[in-house]
C-alpha positions as CSV (number, residue, x, y, z in Angstrom):
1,X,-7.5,-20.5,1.3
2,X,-9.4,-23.5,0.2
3,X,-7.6,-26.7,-0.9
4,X,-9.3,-26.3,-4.3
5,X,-7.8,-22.8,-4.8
6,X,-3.7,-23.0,-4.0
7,X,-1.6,-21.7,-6.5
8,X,0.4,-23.7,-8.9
9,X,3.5,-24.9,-6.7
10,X,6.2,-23.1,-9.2
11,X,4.4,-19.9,-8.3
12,X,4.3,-20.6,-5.2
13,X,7.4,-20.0,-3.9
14,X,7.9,-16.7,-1.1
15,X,4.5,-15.5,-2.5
16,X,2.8,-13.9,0.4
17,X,5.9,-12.1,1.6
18,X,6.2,-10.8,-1.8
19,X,3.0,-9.5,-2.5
20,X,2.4,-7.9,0.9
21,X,5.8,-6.1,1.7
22,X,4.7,-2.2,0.9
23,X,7.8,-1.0,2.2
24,X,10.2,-2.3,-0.2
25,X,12.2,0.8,-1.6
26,X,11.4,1.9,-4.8
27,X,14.4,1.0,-6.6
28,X,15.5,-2.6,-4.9
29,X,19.0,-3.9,-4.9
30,X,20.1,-6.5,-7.2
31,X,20.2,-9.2,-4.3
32,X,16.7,-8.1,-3.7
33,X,15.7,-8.8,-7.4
34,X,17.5,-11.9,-7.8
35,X,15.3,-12.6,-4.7
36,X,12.2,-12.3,-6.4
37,X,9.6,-15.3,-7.1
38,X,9.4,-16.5,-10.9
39,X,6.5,-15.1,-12.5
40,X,4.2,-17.4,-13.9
41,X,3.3,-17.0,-17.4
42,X,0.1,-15.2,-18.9
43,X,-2.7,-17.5,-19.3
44,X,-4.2,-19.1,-22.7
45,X,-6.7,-16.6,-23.8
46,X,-9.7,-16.5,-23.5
47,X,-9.3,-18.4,-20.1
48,X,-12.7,-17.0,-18.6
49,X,-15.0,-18.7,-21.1
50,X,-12.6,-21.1,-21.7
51,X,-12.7,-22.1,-17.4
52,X,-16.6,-21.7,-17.5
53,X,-17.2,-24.2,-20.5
54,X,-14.7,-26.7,-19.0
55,X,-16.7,-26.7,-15.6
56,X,-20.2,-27.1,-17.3
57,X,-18.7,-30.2,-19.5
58,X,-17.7,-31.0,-15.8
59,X,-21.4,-30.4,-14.1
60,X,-23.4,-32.2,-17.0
61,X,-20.9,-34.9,-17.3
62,X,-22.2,-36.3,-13.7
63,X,-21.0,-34.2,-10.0
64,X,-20.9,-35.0,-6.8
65,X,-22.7,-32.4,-4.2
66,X,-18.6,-31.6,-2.7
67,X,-17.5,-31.3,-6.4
68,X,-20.8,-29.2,-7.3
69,X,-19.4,-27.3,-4.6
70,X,-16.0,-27.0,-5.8
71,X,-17.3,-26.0,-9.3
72,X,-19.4,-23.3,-7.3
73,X,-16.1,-21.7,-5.9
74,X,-14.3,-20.6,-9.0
75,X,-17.5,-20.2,-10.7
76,X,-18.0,-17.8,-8.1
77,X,-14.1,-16.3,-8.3
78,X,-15.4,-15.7,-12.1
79,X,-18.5,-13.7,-11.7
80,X,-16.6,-11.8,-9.3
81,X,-12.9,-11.4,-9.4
82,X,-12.7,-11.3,-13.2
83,X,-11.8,-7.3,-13.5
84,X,-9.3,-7.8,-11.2
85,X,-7.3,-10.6,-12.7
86,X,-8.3,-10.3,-16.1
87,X,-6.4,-6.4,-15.9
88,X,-4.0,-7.3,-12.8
89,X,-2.6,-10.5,-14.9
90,X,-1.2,-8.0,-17.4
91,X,-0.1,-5.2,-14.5
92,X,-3.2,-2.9,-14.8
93,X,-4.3,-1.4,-11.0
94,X,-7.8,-1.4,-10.8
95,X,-8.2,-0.5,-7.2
96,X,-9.1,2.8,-5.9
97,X,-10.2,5.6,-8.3
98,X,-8.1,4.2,-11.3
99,X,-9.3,4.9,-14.6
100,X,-12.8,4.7,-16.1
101,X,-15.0,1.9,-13.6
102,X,-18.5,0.7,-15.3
103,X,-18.8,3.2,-17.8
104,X,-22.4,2.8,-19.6
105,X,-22.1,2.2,-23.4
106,X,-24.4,4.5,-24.8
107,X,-27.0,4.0,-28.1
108,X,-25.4,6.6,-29.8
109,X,-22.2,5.4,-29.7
110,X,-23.2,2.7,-32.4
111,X,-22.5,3.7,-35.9
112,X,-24.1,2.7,-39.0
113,X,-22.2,-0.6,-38.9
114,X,-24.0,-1.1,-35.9
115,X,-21.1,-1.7,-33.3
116,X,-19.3,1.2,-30.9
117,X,-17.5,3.7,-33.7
118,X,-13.2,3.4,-33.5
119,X,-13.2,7.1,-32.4
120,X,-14.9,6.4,-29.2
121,X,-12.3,4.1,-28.1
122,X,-9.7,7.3,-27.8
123,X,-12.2,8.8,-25.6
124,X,-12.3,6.6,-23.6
125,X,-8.8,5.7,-23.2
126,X,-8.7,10.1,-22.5
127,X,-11.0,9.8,-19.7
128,X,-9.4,7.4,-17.7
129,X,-6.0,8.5,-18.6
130,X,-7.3,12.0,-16.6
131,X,-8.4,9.9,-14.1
132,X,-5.3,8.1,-13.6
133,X,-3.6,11.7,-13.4
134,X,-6.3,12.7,-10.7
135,X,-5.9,10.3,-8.5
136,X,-2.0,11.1,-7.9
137,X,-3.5,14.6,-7.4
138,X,-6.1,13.9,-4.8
139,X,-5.6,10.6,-3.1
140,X,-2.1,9.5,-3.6
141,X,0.6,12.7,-3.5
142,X,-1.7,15.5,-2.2
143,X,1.5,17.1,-1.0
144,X,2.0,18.2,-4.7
145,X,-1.8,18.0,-5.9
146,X,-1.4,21.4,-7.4
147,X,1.5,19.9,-9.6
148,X,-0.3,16.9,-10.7
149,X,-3.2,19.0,-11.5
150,X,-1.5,21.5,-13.6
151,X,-0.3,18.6,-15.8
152,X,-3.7,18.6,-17.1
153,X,-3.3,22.5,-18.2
154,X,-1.3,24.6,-20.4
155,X,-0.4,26.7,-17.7
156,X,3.6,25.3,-16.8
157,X,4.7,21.6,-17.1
158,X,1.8,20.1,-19.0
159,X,1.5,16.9,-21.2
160,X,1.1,16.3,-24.8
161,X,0.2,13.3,-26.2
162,X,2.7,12.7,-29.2
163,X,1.2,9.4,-30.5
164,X,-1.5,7.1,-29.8
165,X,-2.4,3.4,-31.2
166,X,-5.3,1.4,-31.0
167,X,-6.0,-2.0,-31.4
168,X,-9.0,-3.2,-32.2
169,X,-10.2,-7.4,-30.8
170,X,-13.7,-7.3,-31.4
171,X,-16.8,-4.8,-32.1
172,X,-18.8,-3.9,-28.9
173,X,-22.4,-3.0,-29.5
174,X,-24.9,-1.6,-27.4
175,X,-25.9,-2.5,-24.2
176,X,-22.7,-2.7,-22.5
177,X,-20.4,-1.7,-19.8
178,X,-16.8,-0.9,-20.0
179,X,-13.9,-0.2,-17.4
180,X,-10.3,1.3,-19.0
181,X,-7.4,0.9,-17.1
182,X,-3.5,2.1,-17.6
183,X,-0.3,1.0,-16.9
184,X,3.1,2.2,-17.5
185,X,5.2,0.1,-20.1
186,X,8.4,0.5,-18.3
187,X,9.7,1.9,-15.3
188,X,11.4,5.2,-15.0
189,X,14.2,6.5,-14.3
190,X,15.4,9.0,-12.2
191,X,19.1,10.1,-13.5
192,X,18.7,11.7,-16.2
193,X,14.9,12.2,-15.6
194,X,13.4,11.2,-18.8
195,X,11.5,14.1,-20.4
196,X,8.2,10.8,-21.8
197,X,6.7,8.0,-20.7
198,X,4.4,5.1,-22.4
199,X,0.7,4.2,-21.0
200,X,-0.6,1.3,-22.0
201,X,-4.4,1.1,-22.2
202,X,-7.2,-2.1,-21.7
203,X,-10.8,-1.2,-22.3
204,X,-12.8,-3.8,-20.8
205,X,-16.1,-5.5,-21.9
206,X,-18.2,-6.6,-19.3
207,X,-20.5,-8.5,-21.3
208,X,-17.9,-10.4,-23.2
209,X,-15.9,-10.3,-20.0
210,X,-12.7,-9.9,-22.2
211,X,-10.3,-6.9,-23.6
212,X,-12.3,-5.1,-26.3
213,X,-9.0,-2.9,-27.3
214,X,-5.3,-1.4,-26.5
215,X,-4.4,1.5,-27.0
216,X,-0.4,2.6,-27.0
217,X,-0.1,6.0,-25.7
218,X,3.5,8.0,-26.2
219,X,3.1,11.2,-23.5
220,X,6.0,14.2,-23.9
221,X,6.4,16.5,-20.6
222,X,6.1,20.3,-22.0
223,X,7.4,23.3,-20.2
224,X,4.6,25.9,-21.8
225,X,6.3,28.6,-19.9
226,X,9.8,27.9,-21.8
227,X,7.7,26.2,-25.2
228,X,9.9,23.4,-25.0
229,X,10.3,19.2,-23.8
230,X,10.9,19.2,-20.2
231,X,12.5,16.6,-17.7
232,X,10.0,14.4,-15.4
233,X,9.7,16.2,-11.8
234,X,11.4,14.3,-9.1
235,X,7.9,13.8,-7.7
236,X,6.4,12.3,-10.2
237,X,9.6,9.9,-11.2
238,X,9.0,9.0,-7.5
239,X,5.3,8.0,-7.8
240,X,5.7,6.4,-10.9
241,X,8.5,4.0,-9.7
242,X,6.1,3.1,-6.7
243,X,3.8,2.4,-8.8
244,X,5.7,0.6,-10.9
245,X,6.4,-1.5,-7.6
246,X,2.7,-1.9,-7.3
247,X,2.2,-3.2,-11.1
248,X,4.5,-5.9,-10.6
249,X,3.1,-7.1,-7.5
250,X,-0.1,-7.0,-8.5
251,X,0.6,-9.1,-11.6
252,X,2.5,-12.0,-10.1
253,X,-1.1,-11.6,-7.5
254,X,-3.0,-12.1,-10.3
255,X,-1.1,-14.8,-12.7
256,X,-0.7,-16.9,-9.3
257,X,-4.9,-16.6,-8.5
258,X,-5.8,-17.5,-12.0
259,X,-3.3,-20.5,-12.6
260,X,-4.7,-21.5,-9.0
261,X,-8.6,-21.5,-10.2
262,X,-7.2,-23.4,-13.7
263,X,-5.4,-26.0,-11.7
264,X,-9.2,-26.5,-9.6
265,X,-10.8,-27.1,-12.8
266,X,-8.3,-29.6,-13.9
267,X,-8.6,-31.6,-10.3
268,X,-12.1,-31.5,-11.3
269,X,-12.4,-32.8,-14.9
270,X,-9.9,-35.7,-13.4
271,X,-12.5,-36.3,-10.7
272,X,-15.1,-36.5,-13.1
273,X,-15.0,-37.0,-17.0
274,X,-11.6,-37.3,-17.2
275,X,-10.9,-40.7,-15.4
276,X,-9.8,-43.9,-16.9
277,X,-13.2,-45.8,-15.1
278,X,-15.6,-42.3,-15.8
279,X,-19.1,-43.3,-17.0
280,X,-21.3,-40.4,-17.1
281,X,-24.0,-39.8,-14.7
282,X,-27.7,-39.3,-16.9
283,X,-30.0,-39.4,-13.9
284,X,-29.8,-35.9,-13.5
285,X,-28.5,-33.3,-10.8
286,X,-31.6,-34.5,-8.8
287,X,-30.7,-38.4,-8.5
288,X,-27.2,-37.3,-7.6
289,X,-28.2,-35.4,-4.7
């Protein structure tokens, strides 16, 4: 990893072994826990824009070619990695076949306020919630894909969604993309099986590059057969603690990557406009080079 790019030396701390130890049993010991690096907080929103405008106050104020090149490296992290830690700060997965990925915002999804219409937020939020039940079916747990699949039915243990909140940040209006992403609120436990569990929901805008809406879903298991609440199978208790596992990881991956790229911009600015001596350079990118 580049100079430019380490993480912030709090977060720092037994890192690597952290995030790449798969094996760790789904339920770890309390020495294990106590074990565990300090999770860096959630960064100021909106830290995209906010990291973009700070580096162009950086590039007109007067670069060298190295720092142009420094600039260019989270710039780049930016346009590329932003999915991934804008969702994976907050314990979203977005690897794999995980939710809803690019989905096109239609014309006709625009009302006559002339933004995407409330109601099409809970479709979305239902498509990728299907997804994220499909892929325990097909590519995680195929040992019980018949199980995972008949959640989706009313044919024996099925869900029922018992409430679902949105919340709205800004109006998204045609032409757009979107990727929706869940996440389980808390992780479950396995004596007594609960018989619920919470989904939380991001809908991405890739244009805005920021979270458009949550959503707050409250998800009963139903035995159709017996018309009645039912207790979480021990198979799917299991998966959902592992994930769990994986949410946490993938959160302290995220929260360490950004504060890393937000710590580069501040070398920066103190390298450049933000020196005691720093006279800004109006020659232009040219002279400089």
């Amino acid at each position: 990893m580049p100079a430019l790019l380490l993480p912030p030396a709090a977060a720092r701390t037994r890192i690597a072994g952290t995030i790449c130890r798969r094996g760790a049993a789904p339920t770890p010991s309390a020495a294990a826990a106590a074990d565990k690096p300090k999770l860096p907080p959630l960064p100021p929103s909106p830290w995209i824009a906010d990291l973009r405008a700070r580096i162009g106050k950086c590039v007109t104020f007067g670069c060298s070619p190295a720092q142009i090149s420094q600039a260019a490296v989270v710039l780049r992290a930016l346009a590329t990695e932003w999915r991934e830690l804008l969702a994976g700060s907050e314990g979203f997965l977005t690897g794999g076949r995980r939710g809803l990925d690019r989905r096109e915002i239609a014309w006709g999804e625009m009302d006559s306020f002339g933004h995407v219409n409330n109601v099409n937020y809970y479709r979305f939020a239902e498509s990728a919630r299907v997804n994220w039940i499909t892929n325990f079916a097909v590519h995680v747990d195929p040992k019980h894909r018949q199980q995972w699949g008949e959640l989706m039915t009313p044919q024996s243990t099925g869900l029922i969604m018992r409430s679902l909140k949105a919340d709205f940040k800004f109006p998204m209006t045609y032409p757009d993309k979107i990727s929706v992403y869940h996440k389980l609120r808390r992780r479950p436990q396995g004596d007594p099986a609960p018989s619920f569990f919470n989904l939380d929901c991001i809908v991405l805008s890739h244009q805005h590059r920021r979270i458009s809406a949550r959503l707050e879903e409250d998800i009963v298991l139903y035995d159709y057969k017996a018309a009645g609440k039912t207790s979480m199978p021990g198979y799917m208790v299991d998966l959902f603690q592992q994930t769990w596992e994986m949410q946490e990881r993938v959160t302290l991956g995220a929260r360490t990557r950004i504060w890393g790229l937000i710590e580069a911009v501040e070398r920066l600015e103190k390298e450049t406009w933000d020196r005691s001596d720093a006279v800004e350079d109006v020659r232009g990118a040219k002279s400089r080079a």
